[in-house]
LUMGU-303275 format. One line per 8 residues: number of its first residue (from 1); for each residue z, x, y of N, C-alpha, C. Coordinates in steps of 0.2 Angstrom, whole numbers. Layout:
N
NUM = Z,X,Y,Z,X,Y,Z,X,Y ~ ...
END
This chain:
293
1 = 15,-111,28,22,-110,27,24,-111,19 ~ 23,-117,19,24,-118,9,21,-114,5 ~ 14,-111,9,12,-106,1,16,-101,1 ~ 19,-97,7,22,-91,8,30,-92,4 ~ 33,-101,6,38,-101,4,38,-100,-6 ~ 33,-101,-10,33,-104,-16,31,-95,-21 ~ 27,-91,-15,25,-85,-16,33,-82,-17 ~ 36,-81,-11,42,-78,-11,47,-80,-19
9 = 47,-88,-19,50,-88,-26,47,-87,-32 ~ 42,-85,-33,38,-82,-41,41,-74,-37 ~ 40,-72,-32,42,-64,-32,50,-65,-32 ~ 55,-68,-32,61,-67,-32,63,-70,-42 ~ 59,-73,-45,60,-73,-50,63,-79,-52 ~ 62,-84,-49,66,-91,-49,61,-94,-52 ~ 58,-92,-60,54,-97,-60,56,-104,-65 ~ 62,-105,-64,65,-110,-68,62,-115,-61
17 = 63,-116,-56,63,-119,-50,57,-120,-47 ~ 51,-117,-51,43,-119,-51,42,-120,-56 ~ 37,-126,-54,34,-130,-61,27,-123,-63 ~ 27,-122,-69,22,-117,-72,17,-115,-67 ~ 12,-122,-67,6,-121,-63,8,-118,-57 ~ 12,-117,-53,12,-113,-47,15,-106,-47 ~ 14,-104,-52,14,-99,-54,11,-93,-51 ~ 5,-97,-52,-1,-90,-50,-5,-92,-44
25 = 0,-94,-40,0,-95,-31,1,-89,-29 ~ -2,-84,-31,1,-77,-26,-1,-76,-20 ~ 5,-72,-15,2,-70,-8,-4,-69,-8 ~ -8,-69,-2,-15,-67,0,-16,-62,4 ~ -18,-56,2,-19,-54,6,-24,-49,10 ~ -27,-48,13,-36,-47,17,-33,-38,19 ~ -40,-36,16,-39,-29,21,-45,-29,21 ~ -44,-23,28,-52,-23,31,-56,-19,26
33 = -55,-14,23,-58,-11,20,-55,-6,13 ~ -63,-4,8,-58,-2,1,-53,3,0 ~ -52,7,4,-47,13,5,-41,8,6 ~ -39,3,9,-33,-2,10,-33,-5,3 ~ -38,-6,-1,-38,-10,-6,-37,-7,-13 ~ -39,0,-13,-37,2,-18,-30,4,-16 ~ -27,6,-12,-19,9,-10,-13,4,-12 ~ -17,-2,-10,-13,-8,-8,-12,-11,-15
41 = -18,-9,-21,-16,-11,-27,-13,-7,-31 ~ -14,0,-28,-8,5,-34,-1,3,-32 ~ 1,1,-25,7,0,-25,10,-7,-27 ~ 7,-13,-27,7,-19,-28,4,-21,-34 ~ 1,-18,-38,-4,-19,-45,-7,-28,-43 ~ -4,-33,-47,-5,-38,-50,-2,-42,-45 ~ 4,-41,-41,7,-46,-39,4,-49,-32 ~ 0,-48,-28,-3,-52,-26,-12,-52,-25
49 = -13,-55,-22,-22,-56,-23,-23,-54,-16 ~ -28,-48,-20,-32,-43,-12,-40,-46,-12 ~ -39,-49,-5,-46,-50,-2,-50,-43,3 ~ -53,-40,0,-58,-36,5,-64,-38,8 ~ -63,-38,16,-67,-41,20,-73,-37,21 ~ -76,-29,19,-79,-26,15,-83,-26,12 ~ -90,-28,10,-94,-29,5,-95,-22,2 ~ -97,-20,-6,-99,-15,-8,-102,-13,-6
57 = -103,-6,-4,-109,0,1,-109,-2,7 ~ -105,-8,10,-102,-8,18,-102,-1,22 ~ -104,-1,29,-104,2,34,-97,3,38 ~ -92,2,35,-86,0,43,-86,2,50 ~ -92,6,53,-93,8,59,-98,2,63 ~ -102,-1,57,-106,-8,58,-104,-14,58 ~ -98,-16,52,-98,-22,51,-94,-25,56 ~ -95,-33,56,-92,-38,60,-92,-42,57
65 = -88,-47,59,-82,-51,56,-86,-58,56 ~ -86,-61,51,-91,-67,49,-88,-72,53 ~ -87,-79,50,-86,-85,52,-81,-87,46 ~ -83,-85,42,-79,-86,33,-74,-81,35 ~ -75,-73,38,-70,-67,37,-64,-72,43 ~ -68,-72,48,-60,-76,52,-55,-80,48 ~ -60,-86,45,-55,-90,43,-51,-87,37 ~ -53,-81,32,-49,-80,28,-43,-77,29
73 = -45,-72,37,-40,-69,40,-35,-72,43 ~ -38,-79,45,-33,-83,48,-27,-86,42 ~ -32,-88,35,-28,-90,32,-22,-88,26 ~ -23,-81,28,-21,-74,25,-12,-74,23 ~ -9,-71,19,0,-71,19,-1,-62,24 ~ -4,-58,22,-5,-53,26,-11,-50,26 ~ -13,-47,31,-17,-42,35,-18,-37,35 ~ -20,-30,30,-17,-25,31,-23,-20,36
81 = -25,-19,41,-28,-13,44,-27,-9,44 ~ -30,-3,46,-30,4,46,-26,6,53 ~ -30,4,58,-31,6,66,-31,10,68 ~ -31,14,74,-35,21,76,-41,18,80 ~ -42,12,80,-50,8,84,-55,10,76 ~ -53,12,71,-57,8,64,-61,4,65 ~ -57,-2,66,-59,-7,65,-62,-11,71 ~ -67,-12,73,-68,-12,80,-67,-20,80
89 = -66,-23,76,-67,-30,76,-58,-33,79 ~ -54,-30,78,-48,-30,78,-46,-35,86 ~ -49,-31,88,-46,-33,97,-49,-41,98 ~ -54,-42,96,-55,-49,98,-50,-55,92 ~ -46,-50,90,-41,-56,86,-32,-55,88 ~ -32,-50,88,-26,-47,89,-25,-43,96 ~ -18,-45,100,-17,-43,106,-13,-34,105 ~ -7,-39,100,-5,-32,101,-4,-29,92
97 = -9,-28,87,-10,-29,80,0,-26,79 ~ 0,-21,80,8,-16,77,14,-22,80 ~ 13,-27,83,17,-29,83,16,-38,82 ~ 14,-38,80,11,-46,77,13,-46,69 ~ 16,-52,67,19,-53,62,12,-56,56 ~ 15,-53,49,10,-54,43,5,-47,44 ~ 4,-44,50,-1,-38,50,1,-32,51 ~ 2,-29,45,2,-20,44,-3,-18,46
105 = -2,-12,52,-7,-7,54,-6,-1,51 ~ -8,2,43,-5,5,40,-7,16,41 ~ -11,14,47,-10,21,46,-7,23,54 ~ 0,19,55,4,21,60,7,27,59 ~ 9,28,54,12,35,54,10,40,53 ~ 4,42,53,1,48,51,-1,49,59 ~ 0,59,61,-2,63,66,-11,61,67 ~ -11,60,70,-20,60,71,-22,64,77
113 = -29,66,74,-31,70,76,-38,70,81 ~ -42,72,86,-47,70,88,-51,72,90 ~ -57,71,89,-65,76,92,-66,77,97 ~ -64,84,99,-64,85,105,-72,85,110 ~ -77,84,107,-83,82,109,-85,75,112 ~ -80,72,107,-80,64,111,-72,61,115 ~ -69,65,114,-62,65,118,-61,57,111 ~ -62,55,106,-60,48,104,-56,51,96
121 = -48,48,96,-45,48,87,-50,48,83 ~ -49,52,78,-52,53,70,-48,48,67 ~ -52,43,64,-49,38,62,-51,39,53 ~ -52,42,51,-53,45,42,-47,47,42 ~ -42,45,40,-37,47,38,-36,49,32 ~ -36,44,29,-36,45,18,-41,49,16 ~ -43,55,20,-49,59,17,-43,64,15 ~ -40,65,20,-32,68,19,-28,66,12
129 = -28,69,8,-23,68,-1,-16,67,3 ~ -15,71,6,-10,68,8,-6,64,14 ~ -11,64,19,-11,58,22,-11,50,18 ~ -16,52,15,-17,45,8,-8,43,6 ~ -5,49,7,1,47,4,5,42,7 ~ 5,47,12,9,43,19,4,35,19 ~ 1,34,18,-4,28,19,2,22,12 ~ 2,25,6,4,21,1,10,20,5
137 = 15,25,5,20,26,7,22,18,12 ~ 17,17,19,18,14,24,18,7,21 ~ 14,5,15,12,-1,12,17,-2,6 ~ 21,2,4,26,2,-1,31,-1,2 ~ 34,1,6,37,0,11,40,-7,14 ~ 31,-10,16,31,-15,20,32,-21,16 ~ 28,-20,10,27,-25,4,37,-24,0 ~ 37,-20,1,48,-19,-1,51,-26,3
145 = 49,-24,10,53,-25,14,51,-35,15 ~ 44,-38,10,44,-44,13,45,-48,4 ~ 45,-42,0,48,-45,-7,52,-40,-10 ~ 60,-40,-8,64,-35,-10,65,-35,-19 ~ 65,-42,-20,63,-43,-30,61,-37,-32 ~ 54,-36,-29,48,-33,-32,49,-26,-31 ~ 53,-24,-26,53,-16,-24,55,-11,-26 ~ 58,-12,-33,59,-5,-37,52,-5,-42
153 = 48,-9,-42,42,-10,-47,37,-6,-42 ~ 38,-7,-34,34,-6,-30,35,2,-27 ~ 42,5,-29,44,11,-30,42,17,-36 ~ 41,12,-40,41,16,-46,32,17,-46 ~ 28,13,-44,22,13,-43,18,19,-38 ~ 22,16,-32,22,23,-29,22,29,-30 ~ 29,31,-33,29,36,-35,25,40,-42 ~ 22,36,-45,17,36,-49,11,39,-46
161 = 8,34,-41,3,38,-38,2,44,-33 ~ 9,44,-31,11,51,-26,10,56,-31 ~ 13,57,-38,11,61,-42,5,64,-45 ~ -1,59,-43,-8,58,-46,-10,63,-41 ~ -8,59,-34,-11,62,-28,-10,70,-26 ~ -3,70,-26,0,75,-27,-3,84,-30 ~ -5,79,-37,-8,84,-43,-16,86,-41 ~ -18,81,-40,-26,83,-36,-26,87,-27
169 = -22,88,-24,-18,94,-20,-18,99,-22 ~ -16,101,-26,-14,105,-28,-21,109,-31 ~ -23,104,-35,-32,107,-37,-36,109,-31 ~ -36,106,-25,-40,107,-21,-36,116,-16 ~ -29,116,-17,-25,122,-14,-26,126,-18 ~ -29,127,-26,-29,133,-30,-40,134,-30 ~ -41,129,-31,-49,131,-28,-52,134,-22 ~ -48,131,-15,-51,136,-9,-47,140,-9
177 = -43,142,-12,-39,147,-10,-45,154,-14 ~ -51,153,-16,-55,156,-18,-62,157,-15 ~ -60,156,-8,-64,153,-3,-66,162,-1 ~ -73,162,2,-75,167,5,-76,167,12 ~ -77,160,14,-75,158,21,-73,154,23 ~ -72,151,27,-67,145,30,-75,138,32 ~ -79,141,34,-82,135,40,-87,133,35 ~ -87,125,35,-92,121,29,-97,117,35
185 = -101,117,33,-106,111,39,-107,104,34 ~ -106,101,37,-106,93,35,-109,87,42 ~ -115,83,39,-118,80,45,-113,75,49 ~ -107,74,48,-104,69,51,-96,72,51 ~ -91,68,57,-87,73,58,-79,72,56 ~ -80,68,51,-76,63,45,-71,68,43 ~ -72,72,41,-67,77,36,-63,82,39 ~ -61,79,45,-57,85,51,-48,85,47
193 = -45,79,43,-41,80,41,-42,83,34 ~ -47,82,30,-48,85,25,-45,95,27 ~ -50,95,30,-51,104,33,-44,104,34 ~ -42,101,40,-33,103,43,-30,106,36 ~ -29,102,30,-25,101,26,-27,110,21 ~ -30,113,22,-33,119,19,-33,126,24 ~ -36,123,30,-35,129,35,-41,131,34 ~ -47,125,34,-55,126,33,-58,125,41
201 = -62,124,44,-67,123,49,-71,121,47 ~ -71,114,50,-79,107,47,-83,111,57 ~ -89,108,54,-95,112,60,-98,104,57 ~ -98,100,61,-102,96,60,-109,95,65 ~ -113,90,63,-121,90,64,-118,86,72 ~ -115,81,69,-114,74,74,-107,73,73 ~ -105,68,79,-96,68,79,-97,62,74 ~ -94,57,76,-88,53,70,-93,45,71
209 = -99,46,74,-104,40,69,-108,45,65 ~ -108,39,58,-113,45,53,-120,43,54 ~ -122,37,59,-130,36,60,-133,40,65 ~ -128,43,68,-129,46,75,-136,53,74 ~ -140,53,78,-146,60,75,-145,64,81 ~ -145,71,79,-147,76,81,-154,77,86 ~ -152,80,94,-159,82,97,-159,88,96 ~ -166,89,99,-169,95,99,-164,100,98
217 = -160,102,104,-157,106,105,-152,106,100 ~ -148,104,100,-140,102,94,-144,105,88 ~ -150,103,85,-152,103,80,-154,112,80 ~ -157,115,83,-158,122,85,-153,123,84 ~ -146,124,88,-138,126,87,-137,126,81 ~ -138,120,77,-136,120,69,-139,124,66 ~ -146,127,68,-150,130,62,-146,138,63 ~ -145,138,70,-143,145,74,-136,147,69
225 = -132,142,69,-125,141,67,-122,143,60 ~ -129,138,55,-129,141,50,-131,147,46 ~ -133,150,50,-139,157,47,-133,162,51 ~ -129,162,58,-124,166,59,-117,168,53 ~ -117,163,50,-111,160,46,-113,162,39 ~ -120,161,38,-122,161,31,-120,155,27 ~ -119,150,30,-118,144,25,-123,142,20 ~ -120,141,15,-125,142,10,-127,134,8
233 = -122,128,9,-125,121,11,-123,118,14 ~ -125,114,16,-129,106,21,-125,100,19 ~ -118,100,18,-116,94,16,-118,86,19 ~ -120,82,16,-121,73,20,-119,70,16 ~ -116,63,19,-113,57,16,-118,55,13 ~ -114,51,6,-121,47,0,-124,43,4 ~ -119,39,9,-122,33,12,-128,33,17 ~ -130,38,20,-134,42,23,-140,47,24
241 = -143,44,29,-151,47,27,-149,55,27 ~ -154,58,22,-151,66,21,-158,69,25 ~ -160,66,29,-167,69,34,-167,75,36 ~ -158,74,41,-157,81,45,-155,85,41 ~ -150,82,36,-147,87,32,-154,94,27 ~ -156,91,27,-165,94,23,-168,98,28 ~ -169,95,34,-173,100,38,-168,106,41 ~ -162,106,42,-159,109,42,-158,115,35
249 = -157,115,32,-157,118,24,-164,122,23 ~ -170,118,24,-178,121,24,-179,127,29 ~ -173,126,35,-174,130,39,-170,136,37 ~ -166,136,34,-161,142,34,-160,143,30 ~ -161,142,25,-162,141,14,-156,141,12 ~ -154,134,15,-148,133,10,-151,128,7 ~ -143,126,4,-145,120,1,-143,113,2 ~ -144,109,1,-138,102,1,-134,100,-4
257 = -131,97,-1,-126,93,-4,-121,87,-1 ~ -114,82,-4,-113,76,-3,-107,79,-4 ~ -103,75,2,-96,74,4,-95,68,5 ~ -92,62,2,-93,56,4,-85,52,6 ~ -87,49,11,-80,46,14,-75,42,12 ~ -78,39,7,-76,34,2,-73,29,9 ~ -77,26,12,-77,18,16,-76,13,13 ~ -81,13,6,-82,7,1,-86,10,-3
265 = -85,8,-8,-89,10,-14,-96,4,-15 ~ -100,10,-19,-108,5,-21,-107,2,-28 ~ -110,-1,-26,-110,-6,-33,-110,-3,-40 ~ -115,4,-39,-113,8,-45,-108,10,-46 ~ -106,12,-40,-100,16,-43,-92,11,-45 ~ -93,6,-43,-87,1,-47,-92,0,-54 ~ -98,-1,-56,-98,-1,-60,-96,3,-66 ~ -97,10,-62,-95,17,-65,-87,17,-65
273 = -82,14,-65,-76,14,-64,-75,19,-59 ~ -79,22,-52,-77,26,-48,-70,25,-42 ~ -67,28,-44,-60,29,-36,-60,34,-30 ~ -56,32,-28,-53,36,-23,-51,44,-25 ~ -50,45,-32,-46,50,-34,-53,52,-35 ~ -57,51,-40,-62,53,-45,-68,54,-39 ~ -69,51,-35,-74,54,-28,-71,59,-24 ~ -62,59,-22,-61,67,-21,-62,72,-24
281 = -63,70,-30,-63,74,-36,-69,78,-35 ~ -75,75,-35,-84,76,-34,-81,79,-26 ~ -81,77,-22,-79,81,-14,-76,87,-16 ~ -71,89,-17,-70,95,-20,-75,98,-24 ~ -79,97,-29,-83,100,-30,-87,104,-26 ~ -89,100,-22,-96,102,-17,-94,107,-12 ~ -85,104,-9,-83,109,-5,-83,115,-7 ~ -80,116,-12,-81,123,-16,-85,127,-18
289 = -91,123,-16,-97,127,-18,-99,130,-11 ~ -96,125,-8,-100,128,2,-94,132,2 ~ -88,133,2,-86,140,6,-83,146,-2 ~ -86,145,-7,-86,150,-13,-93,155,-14 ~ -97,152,-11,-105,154,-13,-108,159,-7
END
C-alpha cells in the first residue's frame, strides 16, 4: 500500500512532499506478454516499470508461470492481461480476472471471433491494426483512470500511436485492394482478424495451436486446396517448424513464406530494434505477394 501510495504522489506531481530518492519508485507493472508491453509503453512511455513475464522467442501457448512469475505477479501495482483463455495460466490465480482489482483484462472490448473447427475464441487479437487500437485505447484509459495527473500525456500518446497505426491501415487497404484473390494459406489459424479486417480468407493448415501437425488426410486436402485456388504461397510462423509448410509447396509449386504473430520477439529482433509496427510491415509484405502473384 505505501508503494502504490508514494507512486500516486510522483504521478500527481507532489514532488515537494517526496524526499528525491523516492522518486524513481514507479508503479510496477507485469504483463503476460510483448504485445501488452509494447502497447502499454506507447501509452505510458516512462512513467512506470513494465515487467514481461514472457521471455524473448517465448511460446505463449506453452508457457507457465514460475515460482519467481507468481511472486512478481503477486507483488505487482497492476496486471495487465490479454484474456480470451490466452493465457492459460490465468485461472489458477484469478477467480473472476474482469473483475478483480489492479488487473486489466485488456482485450475486453474487442468483437472476437472463433474457429469454427474447434468451436474455441481466436484469441490474436493485435494481429488486427485496428483492433491493436482498441487494445491501446482499453489501457489508455485504465492507466487515466488510476493516475488522472498523467492522462492528457497518456492522451496525447495515444493519439500518436492511433496515428502510426492508423497510417499503416491504410497501407495494407491500398495494397490488397490489388489483390487477384481473396484466399491465402497460412499454417496456423492466427490471422482470422487480420483477414476480417480486408475481406480476405485464411485457409489454414491447423486451427489456433501453431505445433499442432497435420494427418495424412488434412495434409492431402491442403495440397488439394492449394492447386484448386492456385495459391502461389505457403505462409508459416518464424517461430515454427516450416516442415509442412515445404512439403506442401514441393507438392504444388508454390512457395513459402512468413507471417508472424508477433507473441514475443527474438532476441534478434530486439536487437534489430524490431516492433509491432515494423513486423506488420514484413506481414504485409508476404501477404501481398500470396493474394497479388
Amino acid at each position: 500500500m505505501k508503494k502504490i501510495i508514494l507512486s500516486l504522489i510522483v504521478a500527481l506531481g507532489l514532488v515537494g512532499c517526496v524526499p528525491s530518492a523516492q522518486l524513481t519508485d514507479k508503479p510496477t507493472v507485469v504483463v503476460s506478454f510483448y504485445i501488452l508491453e509494447e502497447f502499454t509503453k506507447r501509452i505510458v512511455g516512462d512513467s512506470v516499470t513494465i515487467i514481461n513475464l514472457m521471455p524473448n522467442g517465448g511460446d505463449a501457448h506453452d508457457f507457465e508461470l514460475s515460482v519467481t512469475d507468481r511472486k512478481t505477479i503477486e507483488d505487482a501495482d497492476h496486471v495487465l492481461i490479454l484474456g480470451n483463455d490466452f493465457e492459460h495460466w490465468v485461472d489458477d490465480i484469478y477467480t473472476d480476472p474482469l473483475n478483480t482489482e489492479r488487473v486489466l483484462v485488456v482485450g475486453q472490448n474487442v468483437e472476437t471471433i472463433s474457429d469454427p473447427l474447434v468451436n474455441q475464441v481466436d484469441p490474436h487479437l493485435w494481429l488486427s491494426l485496428r483492433n491493436a487500437i482498441t487494445l491501446m485505447e482499453t489501457i489508455k484509459d485504465y492507466f487515466s483512470d488510476a493516475y488522472p495527473a498523467l492522462a492528457d500525456q497518456f492522451e496525447t500518446n495515444f493519439n500518436a500511436a492511433k496515428a502510426a497505426f492508423e497510417a499503416l491501415d491504410q497501407e495494407y487497404v491500398s495494397a490488397l485492394s490489388q489483390r487477384v484473390r481473396d484466399e491465402f494459406v497460412t499454417n496456423h489459424a492466427a490471422f482470422g482478424y487480420l483477414a476480417k479486417d480486408y475481406g480476405l480468407v485464411m485457409i489454414p493448415i491447423m486451427g489456433l495451436e501453431p505445433d499442432a501437425e497435420p494427418d495424412a488426410q488434412t495434409l492431402a486436402i491442403m495440397i488439394d486446396t492449394v492447386k484448386v485456388y492456385g495459391i502461389p504461397y505457403i505462409l508459416y510462423e518464424d517461430v515454427t517448424d516450416s516442415a509442412v509448410a515445404e512439403v506442401i509447396a514441393e507438392a504444388t509449386g508454390a512457395k513459402t513464406g512468413i507471417l508472424q504473430p508477433i507473441e514475443s520477439l527474438t532476441a534478434q529482433q530486439v536487437a534489430d530494434g524490431e516492433d509491432y509496427l515494423s513486423i506488420m510491415r514484413q506481414n504485409l509484405e508476404w501477404l501481398t505477394k500470396a493474394v497479388t502473384e
